[in-house]
N, C-alpha and C positions, 0 to 999 in steps of 0.2 A: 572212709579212707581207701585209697586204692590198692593197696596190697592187701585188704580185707579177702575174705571169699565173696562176690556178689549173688545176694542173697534176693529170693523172688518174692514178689509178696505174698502177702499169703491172702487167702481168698476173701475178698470185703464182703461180709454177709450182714445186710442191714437188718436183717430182725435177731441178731443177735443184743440181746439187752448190751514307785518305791516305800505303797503306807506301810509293811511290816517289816521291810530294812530299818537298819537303823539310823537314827536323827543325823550320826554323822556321814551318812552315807547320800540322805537326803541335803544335808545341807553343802556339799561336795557338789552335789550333779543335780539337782533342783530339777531333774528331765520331765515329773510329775507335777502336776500342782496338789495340794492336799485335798481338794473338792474335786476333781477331776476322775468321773464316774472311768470303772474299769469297764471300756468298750473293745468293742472287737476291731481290729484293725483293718482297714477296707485297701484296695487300690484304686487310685486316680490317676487315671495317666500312666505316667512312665514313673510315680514316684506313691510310697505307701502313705497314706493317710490315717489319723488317729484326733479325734475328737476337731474336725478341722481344719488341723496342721500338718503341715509333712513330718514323717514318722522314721527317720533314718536311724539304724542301728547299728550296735557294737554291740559281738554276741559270740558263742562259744558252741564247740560240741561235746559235750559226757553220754557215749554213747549207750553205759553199761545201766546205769540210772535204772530201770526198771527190773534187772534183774538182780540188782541189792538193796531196790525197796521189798520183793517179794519175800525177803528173810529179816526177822527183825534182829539176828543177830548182825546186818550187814547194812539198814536201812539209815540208820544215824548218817553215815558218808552221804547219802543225797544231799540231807539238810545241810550239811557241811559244807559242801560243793554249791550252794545255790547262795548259803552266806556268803562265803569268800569269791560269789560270782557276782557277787550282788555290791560288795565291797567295792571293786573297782567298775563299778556300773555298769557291766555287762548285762542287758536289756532283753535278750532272746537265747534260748538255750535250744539247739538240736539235739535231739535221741530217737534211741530205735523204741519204735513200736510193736517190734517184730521180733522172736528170735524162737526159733521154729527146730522141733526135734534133738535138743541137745541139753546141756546145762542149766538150770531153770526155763524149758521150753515155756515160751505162751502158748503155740501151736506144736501139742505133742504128737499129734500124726493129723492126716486130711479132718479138716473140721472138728476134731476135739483139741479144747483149750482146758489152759489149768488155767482155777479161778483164781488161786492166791497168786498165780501172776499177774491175772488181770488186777487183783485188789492192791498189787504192787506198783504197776502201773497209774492205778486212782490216786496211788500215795503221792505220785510223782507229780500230778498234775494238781493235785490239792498242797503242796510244799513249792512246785513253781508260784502258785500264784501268793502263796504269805509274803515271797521274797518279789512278788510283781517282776517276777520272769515270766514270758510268753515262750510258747514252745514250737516247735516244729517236729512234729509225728511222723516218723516216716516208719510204717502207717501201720494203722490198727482198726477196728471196726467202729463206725460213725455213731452209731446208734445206741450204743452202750452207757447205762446210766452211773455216775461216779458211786460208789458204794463211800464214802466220805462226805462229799461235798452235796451231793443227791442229783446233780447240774447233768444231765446229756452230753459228752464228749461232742457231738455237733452244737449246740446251743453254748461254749461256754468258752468265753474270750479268751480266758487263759493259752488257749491254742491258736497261737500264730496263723500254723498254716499244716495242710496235709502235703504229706510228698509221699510219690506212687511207688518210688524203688531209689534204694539205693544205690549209685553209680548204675544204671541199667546198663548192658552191653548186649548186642545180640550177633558175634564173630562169623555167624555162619553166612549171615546176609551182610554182605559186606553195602550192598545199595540202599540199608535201612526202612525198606519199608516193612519190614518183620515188624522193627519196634515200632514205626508210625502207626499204623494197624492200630498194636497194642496200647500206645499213648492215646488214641484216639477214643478208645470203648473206655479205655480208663479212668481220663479225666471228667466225661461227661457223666459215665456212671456212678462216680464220684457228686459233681456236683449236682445230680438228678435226686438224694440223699441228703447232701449239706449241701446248700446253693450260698450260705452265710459265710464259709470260711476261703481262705484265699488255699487254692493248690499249685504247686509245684512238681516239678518231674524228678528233680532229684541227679542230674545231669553231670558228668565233668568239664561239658564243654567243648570239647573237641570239634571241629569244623566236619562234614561232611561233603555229600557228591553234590546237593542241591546249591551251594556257595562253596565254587572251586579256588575265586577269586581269593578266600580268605583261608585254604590250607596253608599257604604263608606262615598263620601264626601258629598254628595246631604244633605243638613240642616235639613227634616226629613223623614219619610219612604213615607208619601204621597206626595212627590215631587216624587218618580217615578212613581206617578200616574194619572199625570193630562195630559197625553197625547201627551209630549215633550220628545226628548231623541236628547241630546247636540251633541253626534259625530253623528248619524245617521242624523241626519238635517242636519249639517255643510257639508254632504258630498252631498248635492244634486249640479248637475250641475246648474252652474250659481251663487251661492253664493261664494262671492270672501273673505270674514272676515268674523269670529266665533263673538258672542255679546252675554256679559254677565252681571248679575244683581246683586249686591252685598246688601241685607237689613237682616242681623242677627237680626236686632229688631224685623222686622216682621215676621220672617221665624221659628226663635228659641224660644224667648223669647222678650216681650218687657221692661222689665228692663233689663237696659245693666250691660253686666259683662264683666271681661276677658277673659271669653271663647267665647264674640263675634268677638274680636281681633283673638284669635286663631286659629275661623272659616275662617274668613276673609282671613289671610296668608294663609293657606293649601285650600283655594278652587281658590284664582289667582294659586296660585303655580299648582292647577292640572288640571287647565284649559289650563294655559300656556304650561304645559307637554304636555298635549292631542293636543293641535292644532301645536306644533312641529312633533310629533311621531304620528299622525295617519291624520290631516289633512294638513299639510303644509301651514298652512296661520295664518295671524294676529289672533290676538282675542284683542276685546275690552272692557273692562270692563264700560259700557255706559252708567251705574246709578250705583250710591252708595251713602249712607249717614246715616246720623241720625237726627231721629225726635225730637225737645225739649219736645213733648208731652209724649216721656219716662219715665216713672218713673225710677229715679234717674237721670236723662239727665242732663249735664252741658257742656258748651262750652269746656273746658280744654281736657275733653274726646271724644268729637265732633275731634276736634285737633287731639286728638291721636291716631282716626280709621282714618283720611285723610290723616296721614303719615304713616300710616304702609299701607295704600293703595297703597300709592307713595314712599314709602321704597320696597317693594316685586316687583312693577315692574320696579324700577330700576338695580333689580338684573337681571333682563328677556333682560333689554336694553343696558346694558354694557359689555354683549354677543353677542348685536344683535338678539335677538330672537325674540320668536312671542308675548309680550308683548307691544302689539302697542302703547295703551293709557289706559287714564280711563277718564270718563265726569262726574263731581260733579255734583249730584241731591241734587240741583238745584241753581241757582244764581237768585236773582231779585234786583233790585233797591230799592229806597223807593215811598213808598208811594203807594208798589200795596201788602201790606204782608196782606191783605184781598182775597188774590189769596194763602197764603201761604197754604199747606198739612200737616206743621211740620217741615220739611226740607229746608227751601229756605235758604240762606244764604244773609242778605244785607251788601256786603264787608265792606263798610265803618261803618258798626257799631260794626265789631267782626276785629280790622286791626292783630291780633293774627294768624286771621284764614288766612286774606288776607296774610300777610308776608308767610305763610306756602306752600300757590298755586303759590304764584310769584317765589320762590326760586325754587321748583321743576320746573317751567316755563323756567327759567334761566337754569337750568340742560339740559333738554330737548334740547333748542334752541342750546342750548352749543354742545351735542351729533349732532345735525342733520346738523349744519352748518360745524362741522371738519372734514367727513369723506363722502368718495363714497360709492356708494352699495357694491362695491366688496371688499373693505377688511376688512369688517365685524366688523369696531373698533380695526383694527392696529395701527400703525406708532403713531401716537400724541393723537388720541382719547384716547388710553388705560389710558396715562398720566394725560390726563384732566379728565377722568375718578374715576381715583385713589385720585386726588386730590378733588375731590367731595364727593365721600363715606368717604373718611380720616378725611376730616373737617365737617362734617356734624352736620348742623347747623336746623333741624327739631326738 
């Protein structure tokens, strides 16, 4: 999330060692088949592939997951969070793989890790996959064998994808080639190690110097100057998905209006253009939300920006394009909202918001289980397709 502190990664050092949802959860969003071997998910194109078919997602971030599986007085809340994530069919979970010199450190100073974090971490990735959540790491070492599960953190589909940093910024080079540079050694170094798993950069998004044409959408003039430029990144070799950040609260204005809706459509919409017409690949929209710490914040309107979220990239997905997903910032349980930023959402106290993520859940699973990769939403998809936006019930 963007008022976080941006955090650097830590040093990847490779010789460092829905079947258990429940039936009613299965019989809701059918997005699995019951024989349908747990594969790693690939890209094709501009859109993700799984056993295939196109693999479009509805998904969340719990960022802290790792460091309250490392305590078993605090580990219960994962599994907790990954039922009631799994409830309303939320498919892919983001968290940090990282959290360096503080509060349950994984990396307590340069290259010494604590294990029980790492073993906290194995918790995390061995309880995503019971609830057949896939995950996105942003990032930890490849090579590392689960201490649970006994699987290779690179050999083990449970993991979505790697991402290099969270929100990168580099303010001093306003011309971004500091972070080009660094994207460059990193993604390859990366998949020179796991060439199986799909990477990401971990991005907001923001337009840069190299597409002047499109600071137009950028939220304000000094987003093209913290060092980032959206197409020029996404084209480094080795990044397989674009990843984008969606907070008009924080960006524009933190009292919300209608013209943070209005942001919101027109920057999927030109992100989704861009990674069709100049990069050929997914884009994920991998945080978005709203803070109740807004002034004038109320749940009703909370609502209204997570479907116009999941209303614009429906329009990306009933084309088949490169509107992969989006992952709500943030979902928690109860009883951890002393973790909350502003943003967490605990489902069962707003079921408004919960019925709004389960139905586009239902959409999705609907889209991915009708059709093959190759006829890009022909033959019957189109139909169930029409009968979804026609009736729509957001």
């Amino acid at each position: 999330m963007s008022t976080l502190i941006h955090v650097s990664l830590s040093v990847v050092h490779d010789d460092l060692a829905f079947s258990q949802a429940s039936t009613h959860t299965q019989g809701h969003f059918g997005a699995m088949k019951q024989d349908d071997a747990w594969e790693m998910v690939k890209r094709k194109g501009n859109q993700f592939v799984l056993n295939g078919a196109p693999f479009y997602m509805n998904g969340f971030n719990t960022y802290w997951l790792m460091v309250f599986a490392a305590d078993q007085s605090t580990r219960g809340k994962v599994s907790e969070v990954f039922q009631q994530a799994s409830s309303v069919g939320l498919t892919v979970c983001r968290t940090w793989a990282f959290n360096d010199a503080q509060w349950r450190a994984l990396q307590k100073s340069p290259s010494i890790y604590d294990e029980q974090v790492f073993k906290g971490l194995d918790f995390v990735v061995s309880e995503a996959n019971k609830y057949k959540i896939r995950l996105i790491l942003s990032l930890t070492v490849l090579n590392r064998v689960n201490t649970i599960t006994n699987i290779t953190y690179k050999n083990d589909p449970t993991i979505f994808a790697w991402e290099l940093m969270n929100e990168p910024r580099c303010t001093s080079d306003s011309s971004g080639d500091t972070l080009q540079s660094w994207i460059d050694e990193m993604a390859v170094y990366v998949k020179s190690i796991d060439a199986k798993h799909l990477v990401e950069i971990g991005l907001e998004g923001f337009y840069g110097p190299s597409s002047p044409d499109r600071a137009q959408f950028n939220p304000t003039s000094y987003a093209t100057q913290v060092g980032t430029d959206f197409i020029r990144n996404h084209q480094s070799l080795g990044v397989d998905f674009a990843s984008v950040h969606i907070y008009a609260d924080s960006w524009i204005s933190q009292t919300i209006s209608d013209s943070h809706l209005q942001f919101t459509k027109s920057w999927i919409e030109a992100h989704i253009e861009d990674a069709e017409k100049y990069l050929q690949m997914p884009v994920v929209f991998s945080e978005f939300g709203v803070s109740t710490k807004d002034p004038g914040y109320n749940s009703t309107y909370r609502d209204v920006v997570i479907s116009t979220v999941y209303k614009t990239l429906l329009n990306s997905t009933r084309q088949g394009g490169s509107g992969g997903g989006s992952l709500l910032w943030q979902v928690f349980p109860e009883g951890t909202e002393y973790m909350d930023d502003g943003y967490a959402i605990v489902l069962s106290k707003y079921p408004s918001t919960a019925n709004i993520i389960s139905l586009h859940s239902k959409r999705i699973a609907t889209f991915n289980s009708m059709c093959c990769w190759t006829c890009h939403w022909g033959c019957r998809m189109k139909n169930s397709m029409e009968t979804y936006l026609d009736h729509d019930e957001l």
